[in-house]
Every structure is written in C-alpha cells, then in structure tokens.
C-alpha positions as a printed Julia matrix, in Angstrom:
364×3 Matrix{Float64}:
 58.82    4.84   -84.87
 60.58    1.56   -85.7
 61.88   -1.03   -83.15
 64.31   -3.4    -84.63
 67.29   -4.02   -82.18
 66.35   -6.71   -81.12
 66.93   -8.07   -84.44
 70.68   -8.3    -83.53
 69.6   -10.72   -80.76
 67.49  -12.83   -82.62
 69.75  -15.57   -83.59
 71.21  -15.55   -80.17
 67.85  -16.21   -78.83
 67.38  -18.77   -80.77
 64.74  -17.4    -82.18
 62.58  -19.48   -84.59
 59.9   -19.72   -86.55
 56.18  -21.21   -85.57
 54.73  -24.25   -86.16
 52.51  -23.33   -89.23
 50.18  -26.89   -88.82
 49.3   -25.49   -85.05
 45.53  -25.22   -85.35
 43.21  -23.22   -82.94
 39.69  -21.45   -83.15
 39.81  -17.63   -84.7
 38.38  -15.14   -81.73
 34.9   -14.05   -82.54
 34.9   -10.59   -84.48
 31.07  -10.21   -83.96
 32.1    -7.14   -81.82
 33.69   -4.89   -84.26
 31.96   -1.88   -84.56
 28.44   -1.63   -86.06
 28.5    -5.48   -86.51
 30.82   -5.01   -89.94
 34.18   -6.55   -91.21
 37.83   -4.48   -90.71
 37.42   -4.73   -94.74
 34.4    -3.3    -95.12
 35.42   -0.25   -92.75
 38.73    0.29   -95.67
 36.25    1.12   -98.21
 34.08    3.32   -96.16
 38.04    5.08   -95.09
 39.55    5.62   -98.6
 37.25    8.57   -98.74
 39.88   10.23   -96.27
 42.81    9.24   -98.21
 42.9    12.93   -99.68
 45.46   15.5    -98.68
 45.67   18.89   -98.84
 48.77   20.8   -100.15
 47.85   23.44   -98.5
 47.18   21.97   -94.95
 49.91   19.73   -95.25
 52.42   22.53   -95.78
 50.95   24.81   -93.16
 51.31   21.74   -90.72
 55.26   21.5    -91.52
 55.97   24.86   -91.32
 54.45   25.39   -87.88
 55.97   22.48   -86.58
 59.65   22.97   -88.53
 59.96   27.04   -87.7
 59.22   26.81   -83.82
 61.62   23.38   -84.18
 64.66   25.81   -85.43
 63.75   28.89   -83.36
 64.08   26.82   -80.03
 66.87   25.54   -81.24
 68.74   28.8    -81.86
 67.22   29.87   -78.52
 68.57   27.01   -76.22
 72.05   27.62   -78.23
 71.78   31.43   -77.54
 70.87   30.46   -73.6
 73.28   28.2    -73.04
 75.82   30.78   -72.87
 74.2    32.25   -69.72
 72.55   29.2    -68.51
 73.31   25.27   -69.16
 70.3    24.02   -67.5
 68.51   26.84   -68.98
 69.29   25.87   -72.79
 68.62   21.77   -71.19
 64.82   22.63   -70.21
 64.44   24.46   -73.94
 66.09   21.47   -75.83
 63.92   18.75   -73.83
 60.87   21.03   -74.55
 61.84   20.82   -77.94
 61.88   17.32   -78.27
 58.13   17.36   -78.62
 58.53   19.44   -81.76
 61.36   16.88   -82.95
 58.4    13.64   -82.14
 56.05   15.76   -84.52
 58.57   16.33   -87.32
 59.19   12.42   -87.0
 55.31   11.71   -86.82
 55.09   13.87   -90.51
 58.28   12.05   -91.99
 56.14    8.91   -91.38
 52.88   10.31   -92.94
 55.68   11.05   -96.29
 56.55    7.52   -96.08
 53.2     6.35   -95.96
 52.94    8.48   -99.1
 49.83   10.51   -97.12
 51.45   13.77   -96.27
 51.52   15.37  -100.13
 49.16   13.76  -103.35
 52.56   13.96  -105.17
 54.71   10.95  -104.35
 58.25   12.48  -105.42
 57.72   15.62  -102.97
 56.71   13.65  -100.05
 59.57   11.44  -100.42
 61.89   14.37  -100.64
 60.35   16.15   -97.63
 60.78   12.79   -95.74
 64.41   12.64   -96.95
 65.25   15.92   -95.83
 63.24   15.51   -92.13
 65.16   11.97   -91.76
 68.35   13.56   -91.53
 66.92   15.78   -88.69
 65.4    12.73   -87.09
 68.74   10.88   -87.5
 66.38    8.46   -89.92
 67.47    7.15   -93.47
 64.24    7.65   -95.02
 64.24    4.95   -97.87
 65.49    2.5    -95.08
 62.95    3.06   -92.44
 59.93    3.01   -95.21
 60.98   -0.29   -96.26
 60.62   -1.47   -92.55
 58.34    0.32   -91.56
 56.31   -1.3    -95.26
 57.29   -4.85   -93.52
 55.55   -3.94   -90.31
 52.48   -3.06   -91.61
 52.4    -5.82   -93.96
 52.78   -8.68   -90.75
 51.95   -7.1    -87.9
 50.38   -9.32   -85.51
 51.65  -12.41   -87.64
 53.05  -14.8    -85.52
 55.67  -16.27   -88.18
 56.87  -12.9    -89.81
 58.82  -11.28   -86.59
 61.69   -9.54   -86.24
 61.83   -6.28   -88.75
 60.65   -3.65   -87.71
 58.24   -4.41   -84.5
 58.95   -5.21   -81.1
 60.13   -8.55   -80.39
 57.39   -9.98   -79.02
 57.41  -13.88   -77.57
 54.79  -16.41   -76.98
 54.39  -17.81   -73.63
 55.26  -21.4    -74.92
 58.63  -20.02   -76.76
 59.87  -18.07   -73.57
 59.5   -21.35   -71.89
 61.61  -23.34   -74.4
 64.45  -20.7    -74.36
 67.82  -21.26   -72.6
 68.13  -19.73   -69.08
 70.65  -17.31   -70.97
 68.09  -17.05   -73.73
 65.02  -16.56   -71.55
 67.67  -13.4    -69.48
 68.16  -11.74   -72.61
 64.69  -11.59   -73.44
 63.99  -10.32   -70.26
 66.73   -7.4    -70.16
 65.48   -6.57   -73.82
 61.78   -5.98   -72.32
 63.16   -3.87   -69.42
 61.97   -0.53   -69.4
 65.29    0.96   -68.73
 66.29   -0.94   -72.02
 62.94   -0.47   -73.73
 62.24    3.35   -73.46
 66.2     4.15   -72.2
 69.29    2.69   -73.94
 67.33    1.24   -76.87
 66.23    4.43   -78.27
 69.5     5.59   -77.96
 71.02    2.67   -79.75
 67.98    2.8    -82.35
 68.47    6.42   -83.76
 72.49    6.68   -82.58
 73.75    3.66   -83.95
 71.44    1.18   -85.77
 69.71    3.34   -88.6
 73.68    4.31   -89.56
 73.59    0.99   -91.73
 71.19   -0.76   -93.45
 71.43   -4.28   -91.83
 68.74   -7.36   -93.14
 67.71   -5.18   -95.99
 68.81   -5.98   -99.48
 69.16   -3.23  -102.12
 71.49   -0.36  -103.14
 68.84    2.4   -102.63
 68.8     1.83   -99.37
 72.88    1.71   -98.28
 72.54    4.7   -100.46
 69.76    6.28   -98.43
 71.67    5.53   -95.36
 75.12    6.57   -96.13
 73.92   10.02   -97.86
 71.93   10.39   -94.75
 74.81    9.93   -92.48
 76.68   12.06   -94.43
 74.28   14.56   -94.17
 74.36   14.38   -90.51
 77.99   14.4    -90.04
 77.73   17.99   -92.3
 75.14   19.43   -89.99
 77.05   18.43   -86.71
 80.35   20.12   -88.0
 78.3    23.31   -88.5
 76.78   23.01   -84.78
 80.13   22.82   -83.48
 81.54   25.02   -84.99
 78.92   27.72   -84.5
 77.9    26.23   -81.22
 81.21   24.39   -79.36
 80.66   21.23   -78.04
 78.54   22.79   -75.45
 75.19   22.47   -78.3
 76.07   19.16   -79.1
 75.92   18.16   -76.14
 73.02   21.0    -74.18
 70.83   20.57   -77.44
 71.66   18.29   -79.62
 71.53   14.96   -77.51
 68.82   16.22   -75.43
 66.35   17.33   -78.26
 67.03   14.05   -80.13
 67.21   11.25   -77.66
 63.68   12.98   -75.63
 61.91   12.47   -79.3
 63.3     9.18   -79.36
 62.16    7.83   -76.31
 58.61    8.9    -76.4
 58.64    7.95   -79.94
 59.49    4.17   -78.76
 57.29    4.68   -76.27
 54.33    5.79   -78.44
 55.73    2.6    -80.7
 55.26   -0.21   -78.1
 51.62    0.88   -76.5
 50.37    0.68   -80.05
 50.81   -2.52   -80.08
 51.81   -3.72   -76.94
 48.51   -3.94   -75.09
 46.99   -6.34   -73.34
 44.27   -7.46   -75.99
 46.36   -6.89   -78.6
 46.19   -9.71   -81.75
 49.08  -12.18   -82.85
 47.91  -15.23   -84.8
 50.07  -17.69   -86.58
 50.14  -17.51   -90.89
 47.12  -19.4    -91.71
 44.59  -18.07   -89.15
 46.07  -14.34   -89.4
 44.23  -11.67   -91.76
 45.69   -8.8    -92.29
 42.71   -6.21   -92.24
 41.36   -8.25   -88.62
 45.22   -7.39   -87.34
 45.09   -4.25   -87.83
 42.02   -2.94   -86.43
 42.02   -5.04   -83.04
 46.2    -5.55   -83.21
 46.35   -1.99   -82.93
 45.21    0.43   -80.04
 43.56    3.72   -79.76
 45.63    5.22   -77.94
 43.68    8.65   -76.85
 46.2    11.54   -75.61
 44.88   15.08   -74.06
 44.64   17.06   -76.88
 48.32   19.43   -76.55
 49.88   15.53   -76.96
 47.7    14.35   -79.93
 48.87   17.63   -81.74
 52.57   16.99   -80.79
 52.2    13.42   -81.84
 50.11   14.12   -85.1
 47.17   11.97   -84.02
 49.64    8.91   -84.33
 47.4     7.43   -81.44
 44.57    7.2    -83.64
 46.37    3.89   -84.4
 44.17    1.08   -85.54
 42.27    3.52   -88.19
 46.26    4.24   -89.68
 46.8     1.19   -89.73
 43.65    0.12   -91.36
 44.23    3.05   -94.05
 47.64    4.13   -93.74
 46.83    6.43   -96.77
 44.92    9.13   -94.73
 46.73   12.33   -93.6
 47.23   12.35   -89.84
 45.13   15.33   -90.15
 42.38   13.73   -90.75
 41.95   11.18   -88.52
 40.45   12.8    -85.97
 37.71   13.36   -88.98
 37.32    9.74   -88.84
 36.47    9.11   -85.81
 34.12   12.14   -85.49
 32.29   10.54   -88.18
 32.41    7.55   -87.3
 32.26    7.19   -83.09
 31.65    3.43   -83.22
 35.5     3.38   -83.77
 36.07    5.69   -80.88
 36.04    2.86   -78.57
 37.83   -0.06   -80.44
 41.45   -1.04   -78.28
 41.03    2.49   -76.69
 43.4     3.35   -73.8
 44.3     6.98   -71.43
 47.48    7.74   -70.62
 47.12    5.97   -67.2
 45.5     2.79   -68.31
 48.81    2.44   -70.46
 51.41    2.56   -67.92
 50.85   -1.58   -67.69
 51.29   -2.06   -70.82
 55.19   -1.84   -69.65
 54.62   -4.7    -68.01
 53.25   -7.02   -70.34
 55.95   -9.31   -71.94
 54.62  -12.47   -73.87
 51.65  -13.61   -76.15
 49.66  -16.1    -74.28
 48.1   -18.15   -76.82
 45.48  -19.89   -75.0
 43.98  -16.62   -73.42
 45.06  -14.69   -76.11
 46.36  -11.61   -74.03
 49.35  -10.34   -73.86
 50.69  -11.44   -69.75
 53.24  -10.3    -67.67
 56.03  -12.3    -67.06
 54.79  -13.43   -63.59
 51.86  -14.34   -65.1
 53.84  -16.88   -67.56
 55.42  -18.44   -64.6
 51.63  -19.02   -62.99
 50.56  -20.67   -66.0
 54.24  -22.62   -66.25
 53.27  -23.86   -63.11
C-alpha cells in the first residue's frame, strides 16, 4: 500500500534535495546469494512472470465471496449484537488487505496476461479499497522506479530522512518529522487520512486520466455508501464499514513500512544508486506464518516483487522454493519486526537505518 502524506509536509519541512557531488564507497554486494548480481537473478525470474487465468480467478473469487458474505453477516448481526457485527467486520478486514494485495498484482499488470482485464478488475476492487486505481499505479510506478534513491523522495514511499538532514531541520521541522514517524500517526491516523481523505484527489500527479480515475472512483463510492445506508442505517456504516476498511488499512501501512523500513535497508544518493541492487537488499523478506502470507498474498516475499514485479503473487512462494539462496536475503519474523517501528533516519556513514536516540549519540 502507498504512503504519501507526508508529501503535504514536505515543503514545510523544508525538505530538499541531496547533494548529488557527495561521494562515498558502494557497500560490497559479494554477499548476494550464490555470489551473482540482482540483474542476473531478473533473468533467471522472468520465467515466473506467467499467470494463470484460471488460478488467478479462483484466487479472487475465494477472497471476494467470503469478503461479501461477512459483510452481509456482520450487517445481519448487528441487529442483535453491535459488538457482535464489530468482531465480524475487523475479521473481515483481513479479507479487505487481500483484495487490496490482488488490486496491486492488477496494477503491476501480473494478476491476468491480458492488460485491459486486469486494469478493470483493479478499477472495480479500488473502489472497494477506497483506491483510485489509475492514481495509485502511477505512484505506486514512481516507487518502484526510486526506491531507495536518496534524491527521488516523497511520492509514494515513506518519508524517510538522513541523519545529517534531521539535524539541519528547524526545531519545528525536526517535531514534525518526529510526530509523522510516531506510531500512533504511522499505523493510526495516517491510514485513516491515506484511504479517507488523500486518494479522494489526485494531488502532485499531472494528467486527466487520473482526476478522472479519482473522481469516477469517488463517485463510485459515494453510490455504494447510499445503498449501505439505506439498506443498512447508519449503524453498517459505522459497525462495518469503518471497521472493515480502516483494519485493512492499517496493517496494509504496516505491511508498507517493514518492507522497507528495516534496519539494513538501502538508500544511496543518484549516482551511486542502481536500481536492480535497491531492490533486492532495499527490500525485506518479510516471512509471515502461513494463515498471514495467504491473507497478505505473499506481499512479504518483498525483495523478489520488487526485483520482478511481473510475477503473480502466487508464485512467489515458487521462487523461493526453487531458489532457497533467496530465502534468507533481508529476512525478518513477525517479532524481529516490531523495531523496525523504531527506526527513524538513514545513517549514512553506517548505512543502517537508527533510531532517533541513536541520531542524537552520533550528534553528540
């Protein structure tokens, strides 16, 4: 899911660009896995890129039917029970995160070999996910084209600082970076602002298509929420509705930042960053109990997506049984990512990702 509110803040920040003429030594990438180059592992994963019709439409339907029978359900209980029809719509949020998860495999243009019906499937699922479709894949395009480039921030990632920039900020500057990396902001109210307010219009991106994609969506929403209520009362806005959307959002964001948020994650500035090298040790392996890598569509499997974005979620996990030596590469548990909430600014002389407290040791 995409992670651009903080874009609002960036000019108050005073956010800037980096020095491009800064020059410092490339990490060694004699580690990667069986001694060979992120590019040469994109021509041994374009034999993946292959979908299935057939497995791609079984996977929607079993994830879009239970998705509008728990719905009904929790609407149906709520008339008996308000905490009752709560539990069902928070359970349900899972199946909301996976719906999400396949509108990004259409926008990757993975889920179907036809581009037109993928895009229409995605179009449809974004107004369920309260996503303009055309919007978010031109982001989400922009993220995978930078990430982990130091001088192409801001669209579509998670504001992410250097140690030395933090440092030069205003105390104002330096509190609103802070309250922006707050969990409570991070995984709480930003979601909510994310999916409630910010994909509503298509702000820093330049085209019709997309003010068209976003209005049509909205639209589209507006139509669906006058049916709930009427059908429903105010009581399945509010007992499914919010619930079922704003739990997929914040496990979506979630999901979001550990992929790239992690300690050894990679940022280099423009002329020392590659983009294959970024996205194999920029992006983490992120390896969920199995009932969580099915309700997140493998989306953990991060660094090989990102490497091929063209494979179907699917059949990632055929990747890595094929190839183990990528089983390891930025891998993380469930427990080992917990810190990762805690991490706040690119330190470029250690190249980690620190902790604010950290910064201030290394101020000092």
């Amino acid at each position: 899911m995409e992670i651009g509110f903080f874009t609002c803040l960036k000019l108050t920040l005073g956010y800037r660009k980096r020095n491009q003429n800064k020059k410092r030594s490339m990490p060694d990438k004699n580690e990667s896995p069986a001694n060979m180059s992120p590019r040469d592992w994109v021509q041994i994963l374009a034999k993946y890129r292959e979908p299935s019709s057939l497995r791609s439409s079984f996977e929607l339907a079993i994830s879009l039917v239970p998705f509008i029978m728990l719905w009904v359900l929790a609407c149906w209980v709520a008339q008996y029970s308000y905490w009752a029809a709560f539990a069902i719509s928070v359970a349900n949020g899972l199946f909301l995160l996976r719906l999400f998860c396949i509108q990004h495999d259409c926008g990757h243009g993975s889920f179907y070999g036809n581009r037109n019906v993928s895009d229409w499937v995605g179009r449809a699922l974004g107004v369920m996910t309260l996503t303009p479709y055309d919007v978010w894949r031109r982001t989400h395009s922009i993220h995978h084209s930078h990430a982990g480039d130091l001088d192409q921030r801001g669209i579509g990632d998670v504001m992410t600082l250097t140690v030395e920039e933090y440092h030069q900020r205003t105390p104002f500057g330096r509190l609103l970076y802070r309250a922006y990396r707050h969990p409570l902001v991070m995984f709480g109210l930003g979601p909510t602002y994310i999916f409630m307010l910010q994909n509503r219009v298509p702000l820093g991106i330049e085209g019709r298509k997309y003010w068209i994609s976003a209005m049509g969506t909205n639209a589209a929403i507006l139509t669906a929420l006058g049916i709930i209520v009427y059908f429903g009362g105010f009581q399945a806005l509010f007992l499914v509705f919010l619930p079922t959307t704003l739990i997929a959002a914040s496990i979506g964001v979630w999901l979001f930042y550990v992929q790239h948020q992690f300690e050894t994650t990679q940022w280099d500035v423009k002329e020392d960053w590659q983009l294959h090298d970024a996205a194999l040790h920029g992006s983490s392996h992120y390896d969920l109990p199995p009932v969580l890598r099915w309700f997140t569509a493998n989306i953990g499997i991060h660094h090989v997506h990102h490497l091929y974005s063209r494979i179907p979620f699917y059949r990632l996990t055929e990747v890595l049984r094929d190839h183990n030596e990528l089983v390891e590469v930025s891998r993380m548990t469930i427990s080992q990512s917990i810190k990762c909430a805690g991490l706040n600014l690119w330190d470029e002389k250690s190249r980690r990702l620190v902790s604010f407290a950290t910064a201030r040791k290394l101020a000092a």
